[in-house]
C-alpha positions as CSV (number, residue, x, y, z in Angstrom):
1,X,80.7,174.4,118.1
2,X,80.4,171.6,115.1
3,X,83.0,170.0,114.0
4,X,83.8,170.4,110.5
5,X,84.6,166.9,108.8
6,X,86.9,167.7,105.3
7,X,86.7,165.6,102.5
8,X,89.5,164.4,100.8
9,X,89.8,165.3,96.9
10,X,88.9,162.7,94.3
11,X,91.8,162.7,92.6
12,X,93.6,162.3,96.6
13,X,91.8,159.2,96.7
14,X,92.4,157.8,93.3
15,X,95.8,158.0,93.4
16,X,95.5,156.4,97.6
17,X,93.9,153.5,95.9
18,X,96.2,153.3,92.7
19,X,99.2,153.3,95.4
20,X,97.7,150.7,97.3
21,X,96.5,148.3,94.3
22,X,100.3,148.6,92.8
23,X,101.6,148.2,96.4
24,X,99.6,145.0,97.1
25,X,100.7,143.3,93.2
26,X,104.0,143.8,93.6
27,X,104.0,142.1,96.9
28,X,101.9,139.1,95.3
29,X,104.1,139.0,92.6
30,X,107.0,139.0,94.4
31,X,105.8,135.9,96.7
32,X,104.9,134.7,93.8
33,X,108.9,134.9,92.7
34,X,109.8,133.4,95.6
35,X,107.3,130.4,95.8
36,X,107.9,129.7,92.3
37,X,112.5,130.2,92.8
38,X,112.4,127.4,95.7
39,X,109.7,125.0,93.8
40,X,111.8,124.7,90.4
41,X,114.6,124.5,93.0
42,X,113.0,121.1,94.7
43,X,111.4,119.8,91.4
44,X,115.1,120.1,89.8
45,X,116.3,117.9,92.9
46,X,113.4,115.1,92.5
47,X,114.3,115.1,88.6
48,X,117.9,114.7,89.1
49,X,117.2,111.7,91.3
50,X,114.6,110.4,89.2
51,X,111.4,110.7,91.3
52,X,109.0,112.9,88.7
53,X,105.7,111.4,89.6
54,X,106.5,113.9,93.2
55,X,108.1,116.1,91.0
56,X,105.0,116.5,88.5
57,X,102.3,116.8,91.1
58,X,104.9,119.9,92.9
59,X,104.8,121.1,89.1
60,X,101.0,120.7,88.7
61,X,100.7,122.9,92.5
62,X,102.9,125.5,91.1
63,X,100.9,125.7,88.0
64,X,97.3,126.2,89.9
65,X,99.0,128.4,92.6
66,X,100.5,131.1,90.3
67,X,96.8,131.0,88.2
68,X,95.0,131.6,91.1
69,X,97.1,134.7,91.9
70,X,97.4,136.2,88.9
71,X,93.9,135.5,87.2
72,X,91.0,137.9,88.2
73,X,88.4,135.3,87.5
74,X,90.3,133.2,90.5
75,X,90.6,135.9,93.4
76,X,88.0,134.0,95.7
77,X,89.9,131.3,95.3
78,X,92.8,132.8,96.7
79,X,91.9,132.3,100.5
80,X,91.4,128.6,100.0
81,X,94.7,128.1,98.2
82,X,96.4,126.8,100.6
83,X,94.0,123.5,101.7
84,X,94.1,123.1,97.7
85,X,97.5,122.8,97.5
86,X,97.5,120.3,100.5
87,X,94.7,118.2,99.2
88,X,96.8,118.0,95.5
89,X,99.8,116.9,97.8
90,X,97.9,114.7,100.6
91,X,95.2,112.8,98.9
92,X,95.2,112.9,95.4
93,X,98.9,112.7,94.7
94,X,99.1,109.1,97.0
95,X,95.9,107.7,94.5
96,X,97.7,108.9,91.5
97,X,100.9,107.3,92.7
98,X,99.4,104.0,94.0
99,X,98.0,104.0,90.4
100,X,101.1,104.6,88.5
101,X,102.9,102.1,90.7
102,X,100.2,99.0,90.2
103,X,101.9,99.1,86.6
104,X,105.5,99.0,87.7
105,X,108.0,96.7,89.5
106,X,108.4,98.5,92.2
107,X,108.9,96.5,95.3
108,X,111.9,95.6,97.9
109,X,114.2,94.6,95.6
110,X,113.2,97.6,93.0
111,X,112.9,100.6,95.6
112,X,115.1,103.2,93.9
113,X,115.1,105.1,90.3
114,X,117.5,104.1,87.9
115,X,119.8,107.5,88.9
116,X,120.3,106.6,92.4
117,X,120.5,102.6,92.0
118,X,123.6,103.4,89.6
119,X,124.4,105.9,92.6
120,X,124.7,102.9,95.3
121,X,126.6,100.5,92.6
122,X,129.2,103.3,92.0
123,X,130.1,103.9,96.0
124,X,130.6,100.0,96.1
125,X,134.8,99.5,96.6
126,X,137.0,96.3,95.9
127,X,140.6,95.6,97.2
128,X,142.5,95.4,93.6
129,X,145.6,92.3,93.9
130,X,148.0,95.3,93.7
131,X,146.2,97.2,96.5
132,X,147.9,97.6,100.4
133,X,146.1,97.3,103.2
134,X,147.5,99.5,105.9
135,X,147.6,100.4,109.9
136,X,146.3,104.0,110.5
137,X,146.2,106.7,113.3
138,X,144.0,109.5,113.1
139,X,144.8,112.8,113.7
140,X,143.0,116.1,113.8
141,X,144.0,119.4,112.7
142,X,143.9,121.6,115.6
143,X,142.6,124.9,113.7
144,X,140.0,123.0,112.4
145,X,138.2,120.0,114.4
146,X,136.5,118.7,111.1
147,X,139.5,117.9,109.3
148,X,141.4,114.8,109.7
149,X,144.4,113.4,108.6
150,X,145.7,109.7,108.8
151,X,149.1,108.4,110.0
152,X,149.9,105.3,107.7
153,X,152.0,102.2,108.0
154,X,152.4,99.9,104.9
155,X,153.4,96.2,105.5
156,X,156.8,96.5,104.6
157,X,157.2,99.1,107.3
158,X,156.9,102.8,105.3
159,X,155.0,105.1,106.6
160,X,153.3,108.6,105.6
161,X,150.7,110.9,106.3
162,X,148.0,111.8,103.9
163,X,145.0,114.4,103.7
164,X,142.3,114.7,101.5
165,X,144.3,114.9,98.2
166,X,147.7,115.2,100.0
167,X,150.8,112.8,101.1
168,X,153.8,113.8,103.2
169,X,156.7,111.9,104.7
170,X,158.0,112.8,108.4
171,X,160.6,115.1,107.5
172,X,157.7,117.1,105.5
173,X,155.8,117.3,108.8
174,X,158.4,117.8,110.8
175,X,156.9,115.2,112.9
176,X,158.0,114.1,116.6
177,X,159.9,110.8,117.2
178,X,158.3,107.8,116.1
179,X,156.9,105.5,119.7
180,X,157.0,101.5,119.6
181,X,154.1,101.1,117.4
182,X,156.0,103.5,114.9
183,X,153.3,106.8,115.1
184,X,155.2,109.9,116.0
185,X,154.6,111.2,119.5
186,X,153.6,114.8,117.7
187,X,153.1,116.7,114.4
188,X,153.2,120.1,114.0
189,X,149.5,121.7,114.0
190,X,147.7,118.2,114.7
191,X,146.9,116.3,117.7
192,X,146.3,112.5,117.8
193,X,142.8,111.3,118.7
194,X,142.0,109.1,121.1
195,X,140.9,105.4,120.4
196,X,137.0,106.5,121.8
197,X,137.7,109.8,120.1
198,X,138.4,107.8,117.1
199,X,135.2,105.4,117.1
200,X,132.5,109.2,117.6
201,X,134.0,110.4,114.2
202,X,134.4,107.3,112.3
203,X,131.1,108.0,110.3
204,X,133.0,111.0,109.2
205,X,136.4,109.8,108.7
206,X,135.2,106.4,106.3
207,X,133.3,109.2,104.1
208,X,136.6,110.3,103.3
209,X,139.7,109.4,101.3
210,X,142.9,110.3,102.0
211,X,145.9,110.5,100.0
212,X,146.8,111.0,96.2
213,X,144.4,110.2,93.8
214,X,145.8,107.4,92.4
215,X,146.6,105.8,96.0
216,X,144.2,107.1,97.9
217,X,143.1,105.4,101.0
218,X,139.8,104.6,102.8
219,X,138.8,103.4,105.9
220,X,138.0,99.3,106.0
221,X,135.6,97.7,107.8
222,X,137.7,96.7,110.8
223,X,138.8,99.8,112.9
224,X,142.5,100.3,112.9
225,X,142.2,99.0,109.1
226,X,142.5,100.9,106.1
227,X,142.8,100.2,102.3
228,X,143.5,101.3,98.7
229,X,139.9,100.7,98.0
230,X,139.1,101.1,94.1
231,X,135.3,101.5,92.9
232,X,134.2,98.1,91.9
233,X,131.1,98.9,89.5
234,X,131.5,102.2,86.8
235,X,128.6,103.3,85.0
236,X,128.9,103.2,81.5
237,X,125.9,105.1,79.8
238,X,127.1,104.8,76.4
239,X,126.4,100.5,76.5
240,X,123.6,101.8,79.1
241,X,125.8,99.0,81.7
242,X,127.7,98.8,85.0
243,X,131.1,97.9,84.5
244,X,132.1,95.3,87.5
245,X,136.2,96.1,87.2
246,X,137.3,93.6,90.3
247,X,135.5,90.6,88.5
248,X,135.8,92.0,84.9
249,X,132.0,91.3,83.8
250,X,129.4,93.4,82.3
251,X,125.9,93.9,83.8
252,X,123.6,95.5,81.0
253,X,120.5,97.3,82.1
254,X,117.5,95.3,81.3
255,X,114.2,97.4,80.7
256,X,111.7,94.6,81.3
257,X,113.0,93.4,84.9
258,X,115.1,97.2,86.1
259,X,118.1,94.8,86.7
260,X,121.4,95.2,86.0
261,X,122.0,91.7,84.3
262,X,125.2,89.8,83.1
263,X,125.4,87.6,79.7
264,X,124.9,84.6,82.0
265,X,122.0,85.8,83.7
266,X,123.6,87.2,87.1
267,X,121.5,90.3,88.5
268,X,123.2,93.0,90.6
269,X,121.2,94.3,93.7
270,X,119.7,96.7,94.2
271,X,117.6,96.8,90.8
272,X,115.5,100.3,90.0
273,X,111.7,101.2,88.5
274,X,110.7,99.9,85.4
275,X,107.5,100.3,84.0
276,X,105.9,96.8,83.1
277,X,102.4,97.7,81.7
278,X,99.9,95.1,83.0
279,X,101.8,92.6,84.2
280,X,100.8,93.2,87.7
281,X,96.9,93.1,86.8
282,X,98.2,89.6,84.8
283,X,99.5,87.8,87.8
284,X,96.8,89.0,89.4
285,X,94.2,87.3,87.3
286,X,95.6,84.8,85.1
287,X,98.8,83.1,87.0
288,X,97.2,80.0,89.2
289,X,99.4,80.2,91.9
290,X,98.6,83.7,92.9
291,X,95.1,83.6,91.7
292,X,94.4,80.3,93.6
293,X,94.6,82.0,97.1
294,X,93.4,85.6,96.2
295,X,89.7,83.3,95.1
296,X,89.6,82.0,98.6
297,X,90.6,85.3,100.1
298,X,88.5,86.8,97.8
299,X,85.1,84.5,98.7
300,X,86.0,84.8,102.3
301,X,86.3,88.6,102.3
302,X,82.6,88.6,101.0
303,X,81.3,86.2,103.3
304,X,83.1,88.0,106.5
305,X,81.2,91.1,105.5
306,X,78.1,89.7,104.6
307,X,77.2,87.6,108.0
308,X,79.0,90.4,110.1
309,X,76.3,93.2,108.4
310,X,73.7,90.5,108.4
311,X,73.8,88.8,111.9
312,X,75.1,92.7,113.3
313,X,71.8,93.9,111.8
314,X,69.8,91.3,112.8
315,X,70.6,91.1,116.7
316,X,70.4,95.2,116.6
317,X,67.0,94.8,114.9
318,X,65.8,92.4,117.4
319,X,67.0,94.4,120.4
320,X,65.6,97.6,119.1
321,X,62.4,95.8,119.0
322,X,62.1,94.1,122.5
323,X,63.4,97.2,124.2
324,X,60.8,99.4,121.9
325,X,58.5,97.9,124.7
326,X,57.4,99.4,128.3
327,X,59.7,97.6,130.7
328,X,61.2,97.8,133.9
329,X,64.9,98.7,133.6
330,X,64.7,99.8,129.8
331,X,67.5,102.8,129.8
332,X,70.1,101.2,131.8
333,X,69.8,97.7,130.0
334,X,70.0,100.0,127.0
335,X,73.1,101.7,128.4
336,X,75.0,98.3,129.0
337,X,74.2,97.5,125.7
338,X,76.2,100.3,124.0
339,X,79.6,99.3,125.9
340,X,80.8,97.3,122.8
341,X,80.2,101.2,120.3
342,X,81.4,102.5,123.6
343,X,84.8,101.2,124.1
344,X,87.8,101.9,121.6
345,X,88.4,98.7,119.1
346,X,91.8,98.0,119.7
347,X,91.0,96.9,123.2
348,X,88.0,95.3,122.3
349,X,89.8,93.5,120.0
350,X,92.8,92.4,122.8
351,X,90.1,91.5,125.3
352,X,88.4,89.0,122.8
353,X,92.1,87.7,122.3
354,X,92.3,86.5,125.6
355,X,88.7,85.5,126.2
356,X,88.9,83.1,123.4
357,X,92.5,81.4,124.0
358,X,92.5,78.0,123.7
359,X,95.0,77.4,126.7
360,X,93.1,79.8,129.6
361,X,90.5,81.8,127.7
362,X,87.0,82.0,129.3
363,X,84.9,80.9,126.4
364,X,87.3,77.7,125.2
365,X,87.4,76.5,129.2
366,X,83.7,76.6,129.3
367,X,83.3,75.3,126.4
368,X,85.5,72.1,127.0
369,X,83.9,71.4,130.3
370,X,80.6,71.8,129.0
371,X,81.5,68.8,125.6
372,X,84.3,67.0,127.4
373,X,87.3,67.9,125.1
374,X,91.0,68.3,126.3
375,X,92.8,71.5,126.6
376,X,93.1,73.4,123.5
377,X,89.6,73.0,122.0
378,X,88.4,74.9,120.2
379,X,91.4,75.9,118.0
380,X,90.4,79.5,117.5
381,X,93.5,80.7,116.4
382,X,95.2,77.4,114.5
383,X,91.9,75.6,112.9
384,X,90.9,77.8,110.2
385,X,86.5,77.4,110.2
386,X,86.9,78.0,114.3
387,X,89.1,81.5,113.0
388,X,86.4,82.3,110.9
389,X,83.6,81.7,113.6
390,X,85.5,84.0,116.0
391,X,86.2,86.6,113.5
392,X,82.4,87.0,112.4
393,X,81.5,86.8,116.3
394,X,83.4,89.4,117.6
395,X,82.9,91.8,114.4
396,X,78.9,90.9,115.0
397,X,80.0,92.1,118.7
398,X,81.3,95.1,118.0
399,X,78.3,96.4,115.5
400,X,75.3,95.7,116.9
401,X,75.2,98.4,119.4
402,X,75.7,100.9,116.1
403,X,72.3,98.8,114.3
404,X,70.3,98.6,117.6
405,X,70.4,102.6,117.9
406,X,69.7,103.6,114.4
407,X,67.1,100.6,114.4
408,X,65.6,102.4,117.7
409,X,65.3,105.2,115.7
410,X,64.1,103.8,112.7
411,X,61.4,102.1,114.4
412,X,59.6,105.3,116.5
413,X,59.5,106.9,113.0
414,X,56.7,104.4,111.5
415,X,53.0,105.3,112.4
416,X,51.4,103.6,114.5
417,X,48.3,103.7,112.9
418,X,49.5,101.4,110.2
419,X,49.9,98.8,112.8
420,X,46.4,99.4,113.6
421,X,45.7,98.9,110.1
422,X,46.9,95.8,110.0
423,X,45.3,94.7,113.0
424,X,42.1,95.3,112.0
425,X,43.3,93.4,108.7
426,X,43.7,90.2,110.9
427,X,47.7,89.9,110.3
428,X,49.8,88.4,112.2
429,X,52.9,89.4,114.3
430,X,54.9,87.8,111.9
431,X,53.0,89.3,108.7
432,X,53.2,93.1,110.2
433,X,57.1,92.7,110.6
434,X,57.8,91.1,107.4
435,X,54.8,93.4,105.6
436,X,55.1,96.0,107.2
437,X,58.5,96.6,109.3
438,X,61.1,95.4,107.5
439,X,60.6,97.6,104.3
440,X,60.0,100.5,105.9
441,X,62.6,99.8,108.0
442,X,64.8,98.7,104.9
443,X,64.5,102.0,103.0
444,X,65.7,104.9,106.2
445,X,68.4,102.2,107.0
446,X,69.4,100.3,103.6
447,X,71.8,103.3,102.7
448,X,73.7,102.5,106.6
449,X,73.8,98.6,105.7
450,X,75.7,99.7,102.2
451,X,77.8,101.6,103.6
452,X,78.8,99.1,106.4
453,X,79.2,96.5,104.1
454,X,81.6,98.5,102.5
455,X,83.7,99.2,106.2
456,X,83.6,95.7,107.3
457,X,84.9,94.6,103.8
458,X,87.7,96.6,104.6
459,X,87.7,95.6,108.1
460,X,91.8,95.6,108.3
461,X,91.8,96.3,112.5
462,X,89.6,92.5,113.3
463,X,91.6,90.5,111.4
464,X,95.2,91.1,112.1
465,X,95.0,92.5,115.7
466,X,93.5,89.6,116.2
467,X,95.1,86.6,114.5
468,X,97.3,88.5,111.7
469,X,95.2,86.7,109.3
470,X,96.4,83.2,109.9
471,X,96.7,79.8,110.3
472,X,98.7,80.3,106.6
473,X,97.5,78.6,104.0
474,X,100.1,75.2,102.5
475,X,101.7,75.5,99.2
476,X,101.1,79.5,98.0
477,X,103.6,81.4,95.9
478,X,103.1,84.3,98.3
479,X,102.5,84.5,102.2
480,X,98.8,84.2,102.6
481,X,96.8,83.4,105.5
482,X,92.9,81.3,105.8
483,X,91.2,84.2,107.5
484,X,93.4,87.1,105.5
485,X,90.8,89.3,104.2
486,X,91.9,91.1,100.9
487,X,93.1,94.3,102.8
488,X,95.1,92.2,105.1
489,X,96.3,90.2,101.8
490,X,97.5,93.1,100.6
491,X,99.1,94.6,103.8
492,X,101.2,91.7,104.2
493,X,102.2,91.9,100.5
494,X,103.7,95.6,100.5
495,X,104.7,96.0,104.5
496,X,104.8,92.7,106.4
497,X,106.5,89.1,106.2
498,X,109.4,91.1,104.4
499,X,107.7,91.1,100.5
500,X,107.4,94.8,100.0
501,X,105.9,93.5,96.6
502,X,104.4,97.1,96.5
503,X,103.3,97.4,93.1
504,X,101.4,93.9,92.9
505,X,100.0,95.3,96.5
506,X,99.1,97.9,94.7
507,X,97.1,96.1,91.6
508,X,95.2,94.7,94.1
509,X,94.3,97.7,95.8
510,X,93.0,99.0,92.5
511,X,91.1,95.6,92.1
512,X,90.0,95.8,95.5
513,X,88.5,99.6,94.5
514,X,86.9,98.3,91.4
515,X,85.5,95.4,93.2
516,X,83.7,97.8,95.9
517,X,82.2,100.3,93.4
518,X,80.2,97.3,91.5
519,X,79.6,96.0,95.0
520,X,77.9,99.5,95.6
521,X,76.0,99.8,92.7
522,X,74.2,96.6,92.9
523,X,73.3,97.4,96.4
524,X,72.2,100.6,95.4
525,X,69.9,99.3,92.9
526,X,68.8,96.6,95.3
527,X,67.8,99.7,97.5
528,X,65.9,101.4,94.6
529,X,64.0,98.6,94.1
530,X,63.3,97.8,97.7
531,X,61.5,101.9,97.7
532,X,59.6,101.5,95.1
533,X,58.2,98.2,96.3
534,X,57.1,100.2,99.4
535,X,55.9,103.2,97.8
C-alpha cells in the first residue's frame, strides 16, 4: 500500500517561518546587546586611563560589527565578521598607531598618558619631620587569612595595634602579656605570623595602610620597618600641576615636552604623551647631528641591497646557465647548490659567524696564511669596509640559490629557435646573451628582482644576528652603528641600547615606507620600459 505524504497548510508554514525569523533576530540582537555591554565597558576603561587611539579603533569594530548584523544589504558579510574585526585590531590598528605616534613624544621617558603618569606621582610617599617611624609585627585575623593587622612600637616605647582604618591599645584587645621585644604573646581572634610567613605576604601587607587616617601607617622599605608615610606629590587640576608637599615646589604641566616642570626648570619622571606635530619628521631631516648618520645609514642601506640583488642575480644567472648544459652530474650538483635556500637563516647566519672570526674562523686563518698577516686580519667584525664585505657576501650566499632556480626556469621558457636566428645572423655568444637573453630574461624575472630589492632593504635578520650593526660610529647624538641598515637603525632606537625613542623610531619608519614606494615605482617604470624595448 502507498504511503500518503500530507502537506502542511500554507498558512502552518508561514507562521513556522515567521517563528523562526523572529526567533533568530532576537537572538542576534541580543548578542548584539551583549557584544556591544562589555565593549562600552572596555572602551570606558581605555578612556579613563587615557589610551583612546585602542579605545577608537574597539569603537570603530563595534560600529562595523553591529552594521553588519543589523543591515540587510551586509548579511554576506556576516560569516566573515569575525577575520574583519581581527584584521581592524591586528594590522591596521598597529599602522594607524605607529602613525599617530611618529608625531608624538612618546618614548622611555614618556611611556604613559597623562592620567596614569599623575597616577604613579600620587602613590609616591615622603616621611614628613613630624612623622614616626616604627617597629611592627604582623598579625593575621584568624576568620579571615587576608586581613592583617600590625602590632606597633613607637620610639618612645608606646605601642598599639591598628587595622585598615582602626587603632586599639592592649586593654582594647584584650591582648596577652607583652614578651622581651614588647609584642604580646596573643590577641584575641589573631595569630602572629611568622618571620617567612611575613616576607610571602609582604606584597600584600605594603599595599595597605593601617591605622587612623590622619596617622596612618605603611610599610617602609626595610622589613621590620614601618612609617607615617604622607603622599609627596597631589595633583592639582585647577593650576593643571603636581604639588611636591615634602619639598614645597610646584611642577606645572608643560604641553610641548609632557613633563611636569618646576619654575627653575626641574622635570619630574615619569613624563606622559604629548602630541608635538612634526617635530619628529624635523629631527629627522633638518638637525645635523641625527641627520649626519641617518645619510650614511641611509647610502649604505641602498648599496647593501643593490650589490646583494645584483651580485645574487648575477652568480644565479650564471649557474642557471652552465648547468642549462648536458653534463655529467647535473641534478646532484644542482641539489648541493640549493643548501644555502635550504637551510633556515638564523643558522646560516651563526655558521657564517664563526667561519669568518678573526681569532679561529676558517676564512680569516686561510686568508692570513695565504698574505702573511698576524692573527686578527681581516677585522670582519671591528673594521667597518671588511663588515660591509662580509655582510654583502653572505646575503649574496644566501640568495643565489632563490635566482639560480627561477633563472633555470626562466631560461627553458625562451625558444630556441631565436638562438638559431641569431646564429644564422653571425652573433656572437656574447651578443645573443646581451641581445637576446638578458631582456627576455629581464621582463619574466624583473618583477622578482623589485621585489627582492625591497626584502634585502629590509634585511633586519643579516645585519644584527650577525654583527648588531656595528663597529659604532664616533661622535653621534644617538647609538648608531657603520653597517646599521635603516631597519636596524631604527630597532635600536625604539627596543635596544635602552633609547625606546619610539616615536622618532617611528618617523623613520614612516620615512623608511615613503622611501620604498618611490623606490618601487621607479623600478617599476624601469621594468616598463625594459618590455617595451623587447616587444
Amino acid at each position: 500500500m502507498a504511503a500518503i505524504e500530507v502537506q502542511p497548510e500554507k498558512g502552518q508554514s508561514s507562521q513556522r517561518e515567521r517563528s523562526t525569523t523572529v526567533t533568530g533576530t532576537l537572538l542576534r540582537i541580543g548578542g548584539l546587546i551583549i557584544f556591544d555591554a562589555f565593549a562600552l565597558f572596555f572602551i570606558y576603561l581605555l578612556l579613563s586611563d587615557g589610551y583612546w587611539p585602542l579605545a577608537a579603533i574597539i569603537g570603530l569594530i563595534t560600529l562595523v560589527m553591529n552594521y553588519i548584523f543589523l543591515s540587510p544589504a551586509a548579511y554576506p558579510m556576516r560569516w566573515m565578521s569575525p577575520g574583519l574585526a581581527f584584521m581592524l585590531l591586528i594590522s591596521v590598528y598597529p599602522i594607524l598607531f605607529t602613525i599617530y605616534i611618529s608625531f608624538t613624544n612618546f618614548g622611555a621617558s614618556n611611556l604613559l598618558p597623562k592620567t596614569q603618569a599623575i597616577e604613579v606621582l600620587e602613590a609616591r610617599t615622603f616621611l614628613p619631620e613630624t612623622g614616626a617611624t616604627l617597629t611592627y609585627t604582623v598579625f593575621v585575623n584568624e576568620a579571615n587569612n587576608q586581613e592583617f593587622g600590625l602590632w606597633l612600637i613607637a620610639p618612645d616605647g608606646t605601642s598599639f595595634f591598628a587595622t585598615p582604618g582602626a587603632e586599639f591599645t592592649a586593654e582594647e584587645l584584650g591582648a596577652g602579656a607583652l614578651d622581651a621585644n614588647g609584642v604580646p604573646t596573643s590577641i584575641p581572634g589573631w595569630r602572629m605570623l611568622t618571620r617567612a610567613e611575613t616576607v610571602r605576604n609582604i606584597s600584600v601587607i605594603s599595599a595597605t595602610t593601617f591605622g587612623l587616617e590622619e596617622s596612618a601607617v605603611s610599610l617602609t622599605g626595610r622589613l621590620g620597618e614601618a612609617a607615617q608615610l604622607q603622599p609627596r606629590f597631589v595633583w592639582d587640576p585647577a593650576q593643571n600641576a603636581m604639588i611636591d608637599k615634602r619639598d614645597n615646589i610646584t611642577y606645572f604641566a608643560d604641553a610641548e615636552t609632557g613633563f611636569f616642570t618646576s619654575a627653575d626648570g626641574a622635570r619630574l619622571s615619569p613624563g606622559y604623551q604629548v602630541t608635538i606635530g612634526l617635530q619628529n619628521y624635523q629631527r629627522f631631516l633638518t638637525d645635523p647631528s641625527f641627520r649626519g648618520p641617518l645619510l650614511r645609514i641611509f647610502a649604505w642601506n641602498v648599496t647593501f641591497a643593490l650589490l646583494s640583488v645584483l651580485f645574487s642575480f648575477g652568480l644565479g644567472l650564471m649557474i642557471a646557465i652552465v648547468f642549462g648544459r648536458t653534463m655529467p652530474g647535473q641534478r646532484i650538483i644542482k641539489s648541493l647548490l640549493i643548501i644555502p635556500f635550504a637551510v633556515p637563516q638564523v643558522i646560516t647566519l651563526l655558521v657564517w659567524r664563526g667561519i669568518l672570526n678573526p681569532l679561529e674562523g676558517v676564512i680569516p686563518n686561510l686568508l692570513q696564511s695565504v698574505f702573511n698577516q698576524p692573527v686578527g686580519w681581516p677585522p670582519f667584525f671591528a673594521d667597518p669596509t671588511w663588515v660591509k664585505v662580509a655582510l654583502i657576501v653572505i646575503n649574496v650566499w644566501l640568495a643565489y640559490p632563490y635566482f639560480m632556480l627561477i633563472s633555470s626556469g626562466a631560461l627553458q621558457a625562451i625558444p630556441t629557435d631565436m638562438y638559431e636566428a641569431a646564429d644564422i645572423d653571425g652573433a656572437s655568444a656574447w651578443q645573443a646573451f646581451r641581445n637576446l637573453t638578458l631582456p627576455l630574461l629581464l621582463v619574466a624575472v624583473g618583477p622578482l628582482l623589485i621585489s627582492s630589492f625591497t626584502v634585502n632593504f629590509n634585511s633586519f635578520n643579516v645585519i644584527y644576528l650577525f654583527n648588531s650593526g656595528g663597529p659604532p660610529m664616533v661622535g653621534t647624538a644617538l647609538p648608531a652603528g657603520h653597517s646599521d641598515i635603516l631597519i636596524s637603525y631604527v630597532y635600536n632606537l625604539a627596543f635596544g641600547r635602552g633609547l625606546a625613542l619610539y616615536g622618532y623610531a617611528s618617523a623613520i619608519t614612516i620615512m623608511i615606507f615613503f622611501m620604498m614606494v618611490i623606490v618601487t615605482i621607479f623600478q617599476h617604470r624601469r621594468m616598463a620600459s625594459w618590455e617595451e624595448t623587447t616587444n
